[in-house]
N, C-alpha and C positions, 0 to 999 in steps of 0.2 A: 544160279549163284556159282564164281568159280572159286579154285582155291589158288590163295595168294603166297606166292613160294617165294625164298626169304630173298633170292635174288631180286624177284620183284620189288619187294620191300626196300632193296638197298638204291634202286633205281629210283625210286619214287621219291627217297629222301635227299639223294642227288642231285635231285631234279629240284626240288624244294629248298634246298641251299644253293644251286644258283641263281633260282630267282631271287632269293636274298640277296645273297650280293650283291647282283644286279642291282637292285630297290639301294639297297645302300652307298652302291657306288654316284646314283642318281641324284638321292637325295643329298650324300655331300659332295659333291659336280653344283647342284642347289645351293647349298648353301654358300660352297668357294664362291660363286657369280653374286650373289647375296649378300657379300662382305665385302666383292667389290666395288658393287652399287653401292652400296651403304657409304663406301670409304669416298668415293667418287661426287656422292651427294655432299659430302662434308665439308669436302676442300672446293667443290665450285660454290657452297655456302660461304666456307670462310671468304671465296677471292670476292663475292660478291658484298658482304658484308665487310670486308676490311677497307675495300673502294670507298663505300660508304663512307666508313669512319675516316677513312684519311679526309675524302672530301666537305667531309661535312666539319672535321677539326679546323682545317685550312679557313674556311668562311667563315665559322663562330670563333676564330685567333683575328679575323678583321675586326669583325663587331666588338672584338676587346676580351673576349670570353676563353679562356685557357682552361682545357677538354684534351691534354695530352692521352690521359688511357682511350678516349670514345674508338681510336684504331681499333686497339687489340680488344672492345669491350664488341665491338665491331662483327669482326673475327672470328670471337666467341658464337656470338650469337647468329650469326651468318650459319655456323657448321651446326650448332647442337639443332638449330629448327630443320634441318634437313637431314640430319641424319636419323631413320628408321631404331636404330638399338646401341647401344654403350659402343665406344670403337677407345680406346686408350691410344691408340694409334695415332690417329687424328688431334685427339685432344694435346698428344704432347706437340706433335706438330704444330697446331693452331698455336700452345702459347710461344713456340721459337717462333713464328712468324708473327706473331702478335709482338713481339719484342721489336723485331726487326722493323717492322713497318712504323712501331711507335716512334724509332730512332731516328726512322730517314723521316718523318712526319715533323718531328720537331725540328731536326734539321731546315728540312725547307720553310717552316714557318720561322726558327726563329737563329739561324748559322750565328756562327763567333765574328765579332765586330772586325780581328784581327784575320781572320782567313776564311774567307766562305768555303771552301771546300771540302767535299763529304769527307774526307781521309782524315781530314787535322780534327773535322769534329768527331768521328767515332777516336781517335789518338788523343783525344780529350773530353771522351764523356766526364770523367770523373769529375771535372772540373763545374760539370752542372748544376744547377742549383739542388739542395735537398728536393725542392718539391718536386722539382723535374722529375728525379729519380723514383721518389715515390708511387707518380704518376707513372711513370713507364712501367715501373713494378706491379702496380695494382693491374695495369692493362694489360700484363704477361699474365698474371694471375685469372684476370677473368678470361682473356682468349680458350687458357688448359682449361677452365672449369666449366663457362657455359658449351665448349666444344663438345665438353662428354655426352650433353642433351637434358634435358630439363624432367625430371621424374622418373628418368630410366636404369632401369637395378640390374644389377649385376646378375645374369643368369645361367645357371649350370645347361640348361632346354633349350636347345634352338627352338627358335620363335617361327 
């Protein structure tokens, strides 16, 4: 049995705080790469999910059926099924491109009689019918909201 002299003791616990560190610098190195996946998973959800919705609006505005939010509901739903944990990030995202996609969506399906051109119709949204507007709102709406992810709670604990 030997005797542990207080230098020792100071060594030891030096030594045990930078393996802490260490561990913590590890674990949030983990986590940064974690939040980038996460964020990565959401936006090739949205782009995949908002393709959708345009394309599938575009087909069911032939068939007669008028589905202006399906974009940004799209969008929504695209990101929050692929993303792992809450990102607010993404979801504000999601609804600005859910807007945007619902714009040029209804554009190409349904341009102004006097000037087909993307410029004169965003320089005259306002002029759109209520329900248009509605619709493109509702589908801003769901893009931010299913983007956040479907039953996932705000956590103080990384997961």
């Amino acid at each position: 049995m030997g005797f542990t002299t207080p230098h020792d003791l100071t060594v030891a616990a030096t030594q045990q705080e930078t393996k802490r560190a260490d561990m913590d610098k590890a674990v949030a190195s983990d986590n940064k790469s974690g939040e980038i996946v996460n964020m990565a998973r959401g936006l090739l959800g949205a782009a995949v999910g908002g393709a959708a919705g345009y394309f599938v609006t575009g087909w069911l505005a032939r068939q007669g059926f008028y589905t202006m939010a399906l974009p940004g509901v799209g969008v929504g739903l695209g990101a929050g099924l692929l993303v792992t944990k809450r990102c607010p990030g993404v979801a504000v995202f999601c609804g600005i491109l859910a807007l945007a996609l619902g714009v040029f969506t209804e554009w190409k399906n349904f341009p102004f009689v006097r000037d087909a051109s993307f410029g004169y119709f965003v320089r005259h949204l306002g002029e759109l019918r209520p329900l248009t507007l509605i619709m493109l709102g509702l589908g801003t709406l769901a893009g931010y909201w299913f983007a956040l992810g479907a039953g996932r709670k705000w956590s103080a604990r990384a997961s």
